[in-house]
TORZA-270513 format. One record per residue: residue in three letters; x, y, z of N, C-alpha, C in turn. Coordinates in nm, 2 decimals, padded with zeros to 4 digits. Example, Ala and Ser with C-alpha at 12.3 -4.5 7.8 and 13.67 -1.06 7.14 Angstrom:
2
   aa      nx      ny      nz     cax     cay     caz      cx      cy      cz
  ALA   01.32  -00.57   00.78   01.23  -00.45   00.78   01.32  -00.33   00.78
  SER   01.28  -00.22   00.71   01.37  -00.11   00.71   01.29   00.00   00.79
This chain:
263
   aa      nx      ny      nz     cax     cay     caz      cx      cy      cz
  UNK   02.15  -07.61   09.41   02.09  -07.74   09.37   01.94  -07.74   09.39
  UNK   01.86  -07.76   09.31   01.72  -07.77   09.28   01.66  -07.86   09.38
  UNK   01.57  -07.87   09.45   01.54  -08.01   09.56   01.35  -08.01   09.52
  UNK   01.29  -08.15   09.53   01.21  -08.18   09.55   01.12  -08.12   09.38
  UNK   01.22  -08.18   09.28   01.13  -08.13   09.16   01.05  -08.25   09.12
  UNK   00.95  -08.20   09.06   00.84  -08.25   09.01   00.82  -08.22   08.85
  UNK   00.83  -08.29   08.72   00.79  -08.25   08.62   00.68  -08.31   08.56
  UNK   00.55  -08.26   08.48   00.44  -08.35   08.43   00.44  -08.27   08.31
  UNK   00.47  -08.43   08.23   00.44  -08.37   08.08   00.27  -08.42   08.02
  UNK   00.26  -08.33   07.92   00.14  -08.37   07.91   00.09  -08.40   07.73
  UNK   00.05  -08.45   07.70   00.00  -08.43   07.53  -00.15  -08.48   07.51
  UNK  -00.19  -08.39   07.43  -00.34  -08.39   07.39  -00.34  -08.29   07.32
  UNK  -00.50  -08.33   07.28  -00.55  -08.27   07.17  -00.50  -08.29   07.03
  UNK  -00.47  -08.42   07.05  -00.38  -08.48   06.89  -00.44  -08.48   06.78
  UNK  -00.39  -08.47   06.63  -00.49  -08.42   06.59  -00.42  -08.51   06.45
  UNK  -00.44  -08.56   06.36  -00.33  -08.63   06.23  -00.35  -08.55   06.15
  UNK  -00.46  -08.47   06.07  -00.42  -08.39   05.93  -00.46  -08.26   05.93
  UNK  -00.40  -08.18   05.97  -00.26  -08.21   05.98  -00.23  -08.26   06.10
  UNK  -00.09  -08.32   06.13  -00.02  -08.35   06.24   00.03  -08.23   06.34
  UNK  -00.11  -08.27   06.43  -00.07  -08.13   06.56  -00.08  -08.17   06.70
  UNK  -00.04  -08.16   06.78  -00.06  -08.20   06.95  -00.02  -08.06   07.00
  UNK  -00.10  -08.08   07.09  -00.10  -07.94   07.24   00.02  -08.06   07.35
  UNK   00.08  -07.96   07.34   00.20  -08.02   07.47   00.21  -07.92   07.60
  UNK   00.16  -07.96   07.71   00.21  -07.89   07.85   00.31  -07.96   07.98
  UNK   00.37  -07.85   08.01   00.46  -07.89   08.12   00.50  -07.81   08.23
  UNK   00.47  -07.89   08.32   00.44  -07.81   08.45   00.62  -07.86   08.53
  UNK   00.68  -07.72   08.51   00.77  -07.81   08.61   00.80  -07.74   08.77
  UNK   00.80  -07.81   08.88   00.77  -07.73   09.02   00.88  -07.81   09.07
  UNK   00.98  -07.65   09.13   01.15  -07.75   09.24   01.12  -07.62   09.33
  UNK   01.24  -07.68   09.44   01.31  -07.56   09.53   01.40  -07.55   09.50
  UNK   01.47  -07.45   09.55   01.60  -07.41   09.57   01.66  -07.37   09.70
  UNK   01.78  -07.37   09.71   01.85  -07.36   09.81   01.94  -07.25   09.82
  UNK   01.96  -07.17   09.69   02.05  -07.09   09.63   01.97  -06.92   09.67
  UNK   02.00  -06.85   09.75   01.96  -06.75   09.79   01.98  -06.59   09.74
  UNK   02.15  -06.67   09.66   02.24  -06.50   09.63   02.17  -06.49   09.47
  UNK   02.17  -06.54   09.38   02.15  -06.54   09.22   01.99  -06.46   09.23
  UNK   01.98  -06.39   09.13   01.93  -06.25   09.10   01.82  -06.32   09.03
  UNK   01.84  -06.36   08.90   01.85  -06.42   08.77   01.87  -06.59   08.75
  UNK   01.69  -06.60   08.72   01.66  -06.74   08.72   01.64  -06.78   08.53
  UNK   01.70  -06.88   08.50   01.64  -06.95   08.34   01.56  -07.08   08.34
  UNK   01.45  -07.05   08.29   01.36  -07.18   08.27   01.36  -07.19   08.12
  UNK   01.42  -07.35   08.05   01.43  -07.38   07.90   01.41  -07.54   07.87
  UNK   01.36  -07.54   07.74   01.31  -07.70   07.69   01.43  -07.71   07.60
  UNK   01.48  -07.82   07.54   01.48  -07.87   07.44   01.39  -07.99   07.40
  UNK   01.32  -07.97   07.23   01.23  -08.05   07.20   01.32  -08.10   07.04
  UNK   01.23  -08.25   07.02   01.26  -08.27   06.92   01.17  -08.23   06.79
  UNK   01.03  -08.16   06.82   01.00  -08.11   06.72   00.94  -07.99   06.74
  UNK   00.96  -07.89   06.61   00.91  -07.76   06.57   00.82  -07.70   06.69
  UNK   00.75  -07.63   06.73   00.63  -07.60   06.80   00.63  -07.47   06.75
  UNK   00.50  -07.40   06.77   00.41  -07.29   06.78   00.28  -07.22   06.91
  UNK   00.26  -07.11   06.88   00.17  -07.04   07.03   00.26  -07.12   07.15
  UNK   00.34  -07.06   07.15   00.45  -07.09   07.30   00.41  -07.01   07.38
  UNK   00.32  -07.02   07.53   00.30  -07.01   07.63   00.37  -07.05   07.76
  UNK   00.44  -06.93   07.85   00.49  -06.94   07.95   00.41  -06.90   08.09
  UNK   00.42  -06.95   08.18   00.41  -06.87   08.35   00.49  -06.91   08.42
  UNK   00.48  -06.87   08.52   00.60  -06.86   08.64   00.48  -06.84   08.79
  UNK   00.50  -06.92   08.84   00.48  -06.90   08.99   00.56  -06.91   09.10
  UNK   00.61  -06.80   09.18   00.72  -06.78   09.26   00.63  -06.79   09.39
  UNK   00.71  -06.84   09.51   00.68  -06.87   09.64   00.78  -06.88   09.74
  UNK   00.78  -06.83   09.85   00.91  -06.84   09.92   00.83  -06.95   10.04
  UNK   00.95  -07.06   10.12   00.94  -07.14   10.22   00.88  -07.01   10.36
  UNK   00.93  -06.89   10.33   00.92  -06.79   10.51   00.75  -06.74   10.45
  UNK   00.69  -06.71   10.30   00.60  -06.62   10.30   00.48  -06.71   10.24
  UNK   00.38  -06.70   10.27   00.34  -06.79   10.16   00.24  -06.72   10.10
  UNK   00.24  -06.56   10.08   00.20  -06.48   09.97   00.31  -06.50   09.85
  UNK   00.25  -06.54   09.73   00.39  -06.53   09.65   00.31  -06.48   09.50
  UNK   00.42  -06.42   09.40   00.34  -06.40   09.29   00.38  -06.46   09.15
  UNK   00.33  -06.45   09.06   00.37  -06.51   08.92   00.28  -06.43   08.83
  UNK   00.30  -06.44   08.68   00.27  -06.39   08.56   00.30  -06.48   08.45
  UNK   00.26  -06.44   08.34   00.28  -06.52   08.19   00.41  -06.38   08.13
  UNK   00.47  -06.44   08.02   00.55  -06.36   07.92   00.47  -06.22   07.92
  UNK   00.55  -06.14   07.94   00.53  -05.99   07.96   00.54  -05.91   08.08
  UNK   00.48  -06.01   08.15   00.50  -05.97   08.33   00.62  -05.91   08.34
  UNK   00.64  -05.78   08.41   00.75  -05.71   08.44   00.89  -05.78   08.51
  UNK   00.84  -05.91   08.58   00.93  -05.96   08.62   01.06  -06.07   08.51
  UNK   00.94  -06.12   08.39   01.09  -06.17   08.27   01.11  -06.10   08.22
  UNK   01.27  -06.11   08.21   01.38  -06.02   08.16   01.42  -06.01   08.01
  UNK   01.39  -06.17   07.99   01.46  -06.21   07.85   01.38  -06.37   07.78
  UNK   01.40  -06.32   07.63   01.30  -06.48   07.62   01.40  -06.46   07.49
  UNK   01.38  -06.66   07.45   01.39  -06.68   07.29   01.37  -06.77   07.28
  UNK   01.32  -06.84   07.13   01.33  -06.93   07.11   01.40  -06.98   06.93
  UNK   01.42  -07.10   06.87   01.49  -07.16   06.81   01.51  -07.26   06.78
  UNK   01.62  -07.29   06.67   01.66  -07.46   06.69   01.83  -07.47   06.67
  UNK   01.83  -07.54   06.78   01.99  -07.53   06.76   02.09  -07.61   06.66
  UNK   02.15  -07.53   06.60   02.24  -07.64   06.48   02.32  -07.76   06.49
  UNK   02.41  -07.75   06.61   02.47  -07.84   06.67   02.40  -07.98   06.68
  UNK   02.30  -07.97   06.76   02.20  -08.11   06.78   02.08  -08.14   06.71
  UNK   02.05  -08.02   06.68   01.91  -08.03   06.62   01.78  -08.06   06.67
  UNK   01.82  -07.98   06.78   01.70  -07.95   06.84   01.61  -07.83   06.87
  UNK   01.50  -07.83   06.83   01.43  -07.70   06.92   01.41  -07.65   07.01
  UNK   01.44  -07.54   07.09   01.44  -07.49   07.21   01.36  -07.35   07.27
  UNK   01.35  -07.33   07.34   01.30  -07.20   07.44   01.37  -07.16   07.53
  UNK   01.38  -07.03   07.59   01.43  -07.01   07.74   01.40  -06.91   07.76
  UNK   01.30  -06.82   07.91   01.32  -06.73   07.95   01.38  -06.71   08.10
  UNK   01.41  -06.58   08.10   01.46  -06.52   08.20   01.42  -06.45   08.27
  UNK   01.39  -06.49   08.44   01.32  -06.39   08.54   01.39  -06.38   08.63
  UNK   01.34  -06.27   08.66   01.38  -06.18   08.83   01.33  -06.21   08.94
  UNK   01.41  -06.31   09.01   01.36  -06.38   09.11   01.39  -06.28   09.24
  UNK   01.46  -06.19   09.23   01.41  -06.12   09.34   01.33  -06.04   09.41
  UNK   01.33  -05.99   09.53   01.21  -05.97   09.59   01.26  -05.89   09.69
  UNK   01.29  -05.72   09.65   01.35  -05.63   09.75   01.27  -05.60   09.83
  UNK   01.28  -05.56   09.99   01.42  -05.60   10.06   01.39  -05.75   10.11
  UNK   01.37  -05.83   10.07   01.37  -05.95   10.11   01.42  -06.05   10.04
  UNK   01.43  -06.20   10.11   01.53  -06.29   10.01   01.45  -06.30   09.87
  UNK   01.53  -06.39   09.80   01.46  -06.41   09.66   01.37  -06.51   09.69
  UNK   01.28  -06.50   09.56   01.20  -06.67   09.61   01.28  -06.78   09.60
  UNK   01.20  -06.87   09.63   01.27  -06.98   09.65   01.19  -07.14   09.58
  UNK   01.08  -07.10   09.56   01.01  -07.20   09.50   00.94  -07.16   09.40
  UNK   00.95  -07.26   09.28   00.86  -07.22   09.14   00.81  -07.32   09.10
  UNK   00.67  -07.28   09.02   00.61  -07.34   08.92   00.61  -07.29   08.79
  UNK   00.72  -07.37   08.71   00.69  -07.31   08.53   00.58  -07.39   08.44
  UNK   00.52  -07.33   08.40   00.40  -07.41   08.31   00.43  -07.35   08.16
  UNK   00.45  -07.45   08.11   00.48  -07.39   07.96   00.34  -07.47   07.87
  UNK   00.33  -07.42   07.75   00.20  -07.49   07.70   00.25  -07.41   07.51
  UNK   00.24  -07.54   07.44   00.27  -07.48   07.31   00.20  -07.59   07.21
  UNK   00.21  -07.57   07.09   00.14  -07.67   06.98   00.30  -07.72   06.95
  UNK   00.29  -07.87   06.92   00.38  -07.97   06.83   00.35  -07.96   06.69
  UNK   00.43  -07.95   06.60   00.41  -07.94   06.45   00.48  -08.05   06.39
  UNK   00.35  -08.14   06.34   00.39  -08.32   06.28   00.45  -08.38   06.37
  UNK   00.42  -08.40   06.47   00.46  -08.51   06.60   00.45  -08.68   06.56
  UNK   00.35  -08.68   06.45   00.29  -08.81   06.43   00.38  -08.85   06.30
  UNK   00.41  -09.00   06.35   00.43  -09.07   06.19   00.34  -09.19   06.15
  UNK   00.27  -09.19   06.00   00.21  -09.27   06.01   00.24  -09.38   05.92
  UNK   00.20  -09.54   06.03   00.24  -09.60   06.00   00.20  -09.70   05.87
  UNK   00.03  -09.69   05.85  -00.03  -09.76   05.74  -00.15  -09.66   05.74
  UNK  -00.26  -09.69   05.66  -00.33  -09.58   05.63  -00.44  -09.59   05.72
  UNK  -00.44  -09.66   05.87  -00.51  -09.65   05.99  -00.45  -09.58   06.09
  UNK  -00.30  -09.60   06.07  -00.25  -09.66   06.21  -00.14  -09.51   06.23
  UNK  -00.12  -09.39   06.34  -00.05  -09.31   06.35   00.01  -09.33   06.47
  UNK   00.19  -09.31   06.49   00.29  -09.36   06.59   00.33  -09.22   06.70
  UNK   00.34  -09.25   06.76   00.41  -09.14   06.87   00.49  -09.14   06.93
  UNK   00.63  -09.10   06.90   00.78  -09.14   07.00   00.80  -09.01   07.05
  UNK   00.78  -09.08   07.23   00.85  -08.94   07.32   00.92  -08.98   07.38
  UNK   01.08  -08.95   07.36   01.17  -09.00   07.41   01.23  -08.86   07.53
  UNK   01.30  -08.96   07.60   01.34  -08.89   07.70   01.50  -08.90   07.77
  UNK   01.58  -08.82   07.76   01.69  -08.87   07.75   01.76  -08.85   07.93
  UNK   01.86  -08.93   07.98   01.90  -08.93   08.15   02.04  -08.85   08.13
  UNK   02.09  -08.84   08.04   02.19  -08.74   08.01   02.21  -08.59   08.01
  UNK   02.27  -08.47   08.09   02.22  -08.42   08.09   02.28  -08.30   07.93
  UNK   02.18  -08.23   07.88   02.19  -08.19   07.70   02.27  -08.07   07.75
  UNK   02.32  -08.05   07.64   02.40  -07.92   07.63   02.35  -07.85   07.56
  UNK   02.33  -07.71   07.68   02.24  -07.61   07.60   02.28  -07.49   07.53
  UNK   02.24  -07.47   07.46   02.31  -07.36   07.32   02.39  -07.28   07.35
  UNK   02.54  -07.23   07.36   02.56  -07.14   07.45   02.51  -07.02   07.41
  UNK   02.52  -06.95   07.28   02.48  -06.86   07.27   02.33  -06.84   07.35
  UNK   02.26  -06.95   07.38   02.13  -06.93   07.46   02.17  -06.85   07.59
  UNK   02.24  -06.85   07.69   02.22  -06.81   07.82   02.36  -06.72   07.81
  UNK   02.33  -06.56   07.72   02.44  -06.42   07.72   02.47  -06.42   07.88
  UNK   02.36  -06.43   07.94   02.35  -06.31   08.11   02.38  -06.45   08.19
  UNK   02.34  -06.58   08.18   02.38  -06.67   08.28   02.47  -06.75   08.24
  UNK   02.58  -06.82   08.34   02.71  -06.89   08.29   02.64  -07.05   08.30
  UNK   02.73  -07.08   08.22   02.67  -07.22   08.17   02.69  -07.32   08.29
  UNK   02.77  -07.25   08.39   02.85  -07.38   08.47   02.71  -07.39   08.58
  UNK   02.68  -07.26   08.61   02.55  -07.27   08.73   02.39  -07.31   08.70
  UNK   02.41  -07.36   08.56   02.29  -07.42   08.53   02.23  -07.58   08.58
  UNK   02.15  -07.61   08.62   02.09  -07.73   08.66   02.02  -07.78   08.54
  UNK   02.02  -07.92   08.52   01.91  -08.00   08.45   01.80  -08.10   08.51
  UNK   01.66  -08.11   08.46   01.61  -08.14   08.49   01.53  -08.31   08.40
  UNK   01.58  -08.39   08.45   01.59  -08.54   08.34   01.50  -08.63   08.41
  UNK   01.47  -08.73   08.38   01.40  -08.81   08.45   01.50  -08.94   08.54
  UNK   01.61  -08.92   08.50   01.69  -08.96   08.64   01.73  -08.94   08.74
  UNK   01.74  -08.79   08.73   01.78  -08.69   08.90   01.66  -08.59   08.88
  UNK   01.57  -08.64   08.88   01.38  -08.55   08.94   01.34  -08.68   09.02
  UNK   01.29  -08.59   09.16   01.20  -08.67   09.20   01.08  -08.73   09.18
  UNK   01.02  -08.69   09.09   00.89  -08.72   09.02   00.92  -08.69   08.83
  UNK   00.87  -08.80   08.75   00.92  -08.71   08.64   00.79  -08.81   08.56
  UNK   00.67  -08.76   08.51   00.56  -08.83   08.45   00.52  -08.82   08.31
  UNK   00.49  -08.86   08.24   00.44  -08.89   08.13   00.29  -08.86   08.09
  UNK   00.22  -08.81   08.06   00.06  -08.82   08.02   00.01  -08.80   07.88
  UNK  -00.07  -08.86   07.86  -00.10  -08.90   07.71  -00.26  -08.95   07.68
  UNK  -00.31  -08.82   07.61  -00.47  -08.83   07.59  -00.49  -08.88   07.44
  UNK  -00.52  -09.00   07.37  -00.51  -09.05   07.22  -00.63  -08.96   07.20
  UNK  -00.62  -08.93   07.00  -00.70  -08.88   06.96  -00.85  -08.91   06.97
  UNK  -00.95  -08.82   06.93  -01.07  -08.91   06.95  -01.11  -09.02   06.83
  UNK  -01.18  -09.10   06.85  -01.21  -09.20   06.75  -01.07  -09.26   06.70
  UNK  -01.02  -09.31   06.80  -00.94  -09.37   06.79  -00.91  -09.50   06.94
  UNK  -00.80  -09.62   06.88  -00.76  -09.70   06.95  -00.59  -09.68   07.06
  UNK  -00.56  -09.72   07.15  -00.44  -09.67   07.17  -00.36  -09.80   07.21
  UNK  -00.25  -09.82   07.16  -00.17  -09.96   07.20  -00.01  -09.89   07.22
  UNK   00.06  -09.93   07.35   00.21  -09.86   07.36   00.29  -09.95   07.44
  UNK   00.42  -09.91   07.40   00.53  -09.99   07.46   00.63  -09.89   07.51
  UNK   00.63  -09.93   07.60   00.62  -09.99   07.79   00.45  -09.98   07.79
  UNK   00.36  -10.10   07.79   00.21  -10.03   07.87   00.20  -09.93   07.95
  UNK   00.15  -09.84   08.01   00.12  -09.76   08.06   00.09  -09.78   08.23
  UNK   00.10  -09.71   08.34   00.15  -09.75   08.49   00.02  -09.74   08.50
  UNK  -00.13  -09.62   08.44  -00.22  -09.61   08.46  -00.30  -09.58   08.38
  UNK  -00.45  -09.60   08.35  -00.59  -09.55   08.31  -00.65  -09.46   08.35
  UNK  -00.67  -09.35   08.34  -00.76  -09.25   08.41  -00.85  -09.18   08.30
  UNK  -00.97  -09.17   08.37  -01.07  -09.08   08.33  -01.10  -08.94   08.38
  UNK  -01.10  -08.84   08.27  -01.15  -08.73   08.37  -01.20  -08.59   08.27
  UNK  -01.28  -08.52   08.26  -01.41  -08.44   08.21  -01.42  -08.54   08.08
  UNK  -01.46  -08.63   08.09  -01.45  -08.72   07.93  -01.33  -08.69   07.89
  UNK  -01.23  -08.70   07.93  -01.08  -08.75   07.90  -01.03  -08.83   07.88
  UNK  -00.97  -08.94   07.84  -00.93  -09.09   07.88  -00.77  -09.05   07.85
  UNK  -00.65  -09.02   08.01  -00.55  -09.02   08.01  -00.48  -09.14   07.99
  UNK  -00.32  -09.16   07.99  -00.24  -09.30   07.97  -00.16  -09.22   08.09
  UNK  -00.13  -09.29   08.16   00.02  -09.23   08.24   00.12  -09.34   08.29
  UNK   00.25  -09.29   08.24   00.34  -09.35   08.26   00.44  -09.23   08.35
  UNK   00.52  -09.33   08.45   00.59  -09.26   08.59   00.73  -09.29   08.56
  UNK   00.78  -09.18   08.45   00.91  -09.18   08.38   01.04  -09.27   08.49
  UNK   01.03  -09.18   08.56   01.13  -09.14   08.70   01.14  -09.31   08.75
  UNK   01.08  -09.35   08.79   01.03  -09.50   08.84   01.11  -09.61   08.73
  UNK   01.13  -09.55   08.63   01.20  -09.68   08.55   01.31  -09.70   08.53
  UNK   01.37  -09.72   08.65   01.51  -09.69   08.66   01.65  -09.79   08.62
  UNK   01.59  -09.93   08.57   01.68  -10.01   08.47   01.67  -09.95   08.35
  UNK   01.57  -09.85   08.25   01.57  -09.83   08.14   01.69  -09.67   08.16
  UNK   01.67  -09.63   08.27   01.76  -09.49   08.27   01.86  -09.53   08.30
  UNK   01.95  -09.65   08.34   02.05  -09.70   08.32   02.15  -09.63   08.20
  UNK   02.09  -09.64   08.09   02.12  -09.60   07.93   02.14  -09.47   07.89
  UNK   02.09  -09.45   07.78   02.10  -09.32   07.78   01.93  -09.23   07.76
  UNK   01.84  -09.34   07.79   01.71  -09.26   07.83   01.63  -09.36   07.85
  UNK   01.48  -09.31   07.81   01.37  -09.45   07.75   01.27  -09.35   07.63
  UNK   01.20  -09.46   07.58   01.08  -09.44   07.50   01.01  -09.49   07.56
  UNK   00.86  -09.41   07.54   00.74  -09.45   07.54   00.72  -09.40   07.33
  UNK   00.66  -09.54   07.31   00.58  -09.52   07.17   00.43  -09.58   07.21
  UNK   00.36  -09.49   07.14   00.22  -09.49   07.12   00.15  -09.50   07.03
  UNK   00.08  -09.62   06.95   00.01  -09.65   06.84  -00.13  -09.58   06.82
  UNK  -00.17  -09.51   06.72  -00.33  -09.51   06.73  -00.43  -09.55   06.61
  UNK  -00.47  -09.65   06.66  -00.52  -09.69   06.50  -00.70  -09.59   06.50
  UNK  -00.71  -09.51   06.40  -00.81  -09.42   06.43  -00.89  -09.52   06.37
  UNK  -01.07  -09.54   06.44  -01.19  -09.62   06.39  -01.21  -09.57   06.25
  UNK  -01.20  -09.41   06.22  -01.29  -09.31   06.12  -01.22  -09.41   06.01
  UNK  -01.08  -09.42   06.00  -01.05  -09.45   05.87  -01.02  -09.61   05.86
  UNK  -01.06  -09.69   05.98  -01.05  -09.82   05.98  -01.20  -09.86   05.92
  UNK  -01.32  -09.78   05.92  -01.46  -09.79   05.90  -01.44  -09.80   05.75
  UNK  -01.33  -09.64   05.70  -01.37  -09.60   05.57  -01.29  -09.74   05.53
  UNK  -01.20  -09.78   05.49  -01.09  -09.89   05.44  -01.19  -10.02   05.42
  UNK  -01.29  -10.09   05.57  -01.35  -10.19   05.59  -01.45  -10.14   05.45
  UNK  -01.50  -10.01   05.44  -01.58  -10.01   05.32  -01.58  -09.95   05.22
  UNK  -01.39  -09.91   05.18  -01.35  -09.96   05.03  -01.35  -10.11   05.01
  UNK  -01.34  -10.19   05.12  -01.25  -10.34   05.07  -01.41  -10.39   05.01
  UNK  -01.51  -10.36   05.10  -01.65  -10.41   05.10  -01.69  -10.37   04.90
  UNK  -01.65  -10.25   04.88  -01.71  -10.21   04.76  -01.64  -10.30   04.64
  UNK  -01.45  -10.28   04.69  -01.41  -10.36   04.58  -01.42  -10.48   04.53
  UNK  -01.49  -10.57   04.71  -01.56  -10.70   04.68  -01.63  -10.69   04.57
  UNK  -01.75  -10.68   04.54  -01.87  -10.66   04.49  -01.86  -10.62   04.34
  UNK  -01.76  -10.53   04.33  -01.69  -10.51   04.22  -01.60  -10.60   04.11
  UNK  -01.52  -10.69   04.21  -01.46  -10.76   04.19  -01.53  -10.93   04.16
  UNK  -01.64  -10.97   04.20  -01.72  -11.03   04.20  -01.79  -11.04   04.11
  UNK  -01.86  -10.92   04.04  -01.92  -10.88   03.93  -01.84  -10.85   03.80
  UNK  -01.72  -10.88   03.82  -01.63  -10.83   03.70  -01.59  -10.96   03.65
  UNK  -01.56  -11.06   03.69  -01.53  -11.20   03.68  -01.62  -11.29   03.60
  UNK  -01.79  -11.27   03.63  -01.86  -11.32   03.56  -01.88  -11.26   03.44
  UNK  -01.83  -11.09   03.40  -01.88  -11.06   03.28  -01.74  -11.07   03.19
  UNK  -01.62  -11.14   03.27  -01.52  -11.09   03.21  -01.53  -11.23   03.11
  UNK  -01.56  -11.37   03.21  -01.60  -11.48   03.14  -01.70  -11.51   03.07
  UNK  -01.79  -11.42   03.06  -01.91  -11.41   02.96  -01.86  -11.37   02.81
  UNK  -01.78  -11.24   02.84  -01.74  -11.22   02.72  -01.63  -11.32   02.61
  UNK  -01.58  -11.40   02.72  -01.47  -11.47   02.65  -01.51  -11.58   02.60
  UNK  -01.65  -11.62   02.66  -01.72  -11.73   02.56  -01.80  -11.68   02.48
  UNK  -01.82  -11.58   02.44  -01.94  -11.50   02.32  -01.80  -11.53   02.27
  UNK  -01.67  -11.44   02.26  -01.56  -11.45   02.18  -01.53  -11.61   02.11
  UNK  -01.55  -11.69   02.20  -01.51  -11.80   02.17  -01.59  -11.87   02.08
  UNK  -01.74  -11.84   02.10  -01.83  -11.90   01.99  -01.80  -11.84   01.88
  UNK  -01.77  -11.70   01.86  -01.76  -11.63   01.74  -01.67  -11.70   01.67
  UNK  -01.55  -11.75   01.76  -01.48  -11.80   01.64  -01.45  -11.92   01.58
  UNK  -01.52  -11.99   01.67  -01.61  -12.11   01.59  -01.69  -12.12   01.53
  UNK  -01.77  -12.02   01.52  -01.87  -12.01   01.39  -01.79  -11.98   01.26
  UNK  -01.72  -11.88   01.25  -01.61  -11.84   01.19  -01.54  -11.97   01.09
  UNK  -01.49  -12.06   01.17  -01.46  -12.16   01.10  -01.48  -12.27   01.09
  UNK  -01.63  -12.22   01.11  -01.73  -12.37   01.02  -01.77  -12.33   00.91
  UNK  -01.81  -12.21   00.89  -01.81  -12.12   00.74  -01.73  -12.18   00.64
  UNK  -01.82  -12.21   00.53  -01.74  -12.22   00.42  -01.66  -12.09   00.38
């Protein structure tokens, strides 16, 4: 059983045309489990991603030299990723060698995954782009064909109702406004960043259910500017079209009263 995990999700770098976001996730537990060889770190997402970046950082409670790598490192065994038919969702998972001869295995990790979202955004009017990241307290069932080498029963989940820590973060695009439901637990600024964070874990009447949402609105300035100065043009337009439209309808009108006063 996993103890003292921590997960931080993260999104940025959002981007609307196309619809792209940089998503990272750091997730850091212990373990208790000393015999198992063969460790699996895996997502399910609900949309597409691309450039999937993994690391691993291993650490034992007795040593506190410890080592880690990205995909390739001699120590993962096995990687894939996918979307599963069943639910329909996309997933990842790799597999490392948590041991450490002749000594115990590690015992503590940090996974950092970091990948692009493909069309995250839906938009809602021709300012305004929406963002639903939902989060479910249930725990998902994972592909079995996903895990050949590990049995499904010794797998752990990691949800925001059994993590001790389970966070939310969210940097809106630039030139843009941000409005969301649940508000946000915090404001932060940092290298010219402006974060949202919300403390998933903490909302524990909504995890009652079967998860929560956070949705996030962004009404971008760029095209609230450009709209304010179509409406401004079609004013002007519209304004000027009315006096010639009734100009011409009284030339017409005289015409044809001259017309029949003519013998």
């Amino acid at each position: 059983m996993e103890e003292n995990t921590q997960v931080d999700i993260r999104i940025y770098n959002i981007r609307t045309n196309p619809s792209t976001a940089a998503l990272n996730v750091v997730c850091s537990f212990d373990t208790n489990d000393t015999t198992t060889a063969k460790l699996l770190f895996g997502m399910q997402l609900p949309h597409n991603f691309s450039t999937l970046m993994v690391d691993v950082g291993m650490y034992s409670r007795s040593r506190p030299q410890g080592q880690g790598g990205g995909l390739g490192s001699p120590f993962f065994l096995n990687q894939s990723r996918g979307v599963d038919s069943a639910n329909g969702l996309f997933y990842f998972w790799v597999i490392i060698d948590r041991s450490d001869s002749p000594n115990t295995p590690w015992d503590k990790f940090t996974f950092t995954a970091t990948m692009t979202l493909d069309e995250p955004l839906y938009q809602k009017s021709y300012t305004t782009y929406e963002l639903i990241t939902q989060f479910d307290s249930a725990f998902p069932t994972f592909p079995p064909a996903v895990t050949p080498e590990i049995p499904s029963t010794t797998l752990s989940y990691f949800t925001p109702a059994n993590s001790g820590n389970y966070f939310l973060e969210v940097a809106p695009p630039e030139h843009s406004k941000m409005e969301s439901n649940p508000s946000s637990d915090r404001i932060v600024s940092t290298e010219g960043r402006t974060w949202y964070l919300w403390s998933i874990s903490q909302r524990k009447r909504e995890l009652d259910f079967f998860g929560t949402t956070i949705v996030a609105d962004f009404e971008m300035t760029d095209l609230a500017e450009q709209r304010e100065g179509l409406f401004f043009q079609a004013g002007i337009l519209f304004g000027v079209g009315i006096p010639a439209t009734m100009t011409g309808a009284l030339e017409l009108l005289r015409e044809i009263r001259d017309r029949a006063r003519r013998p």
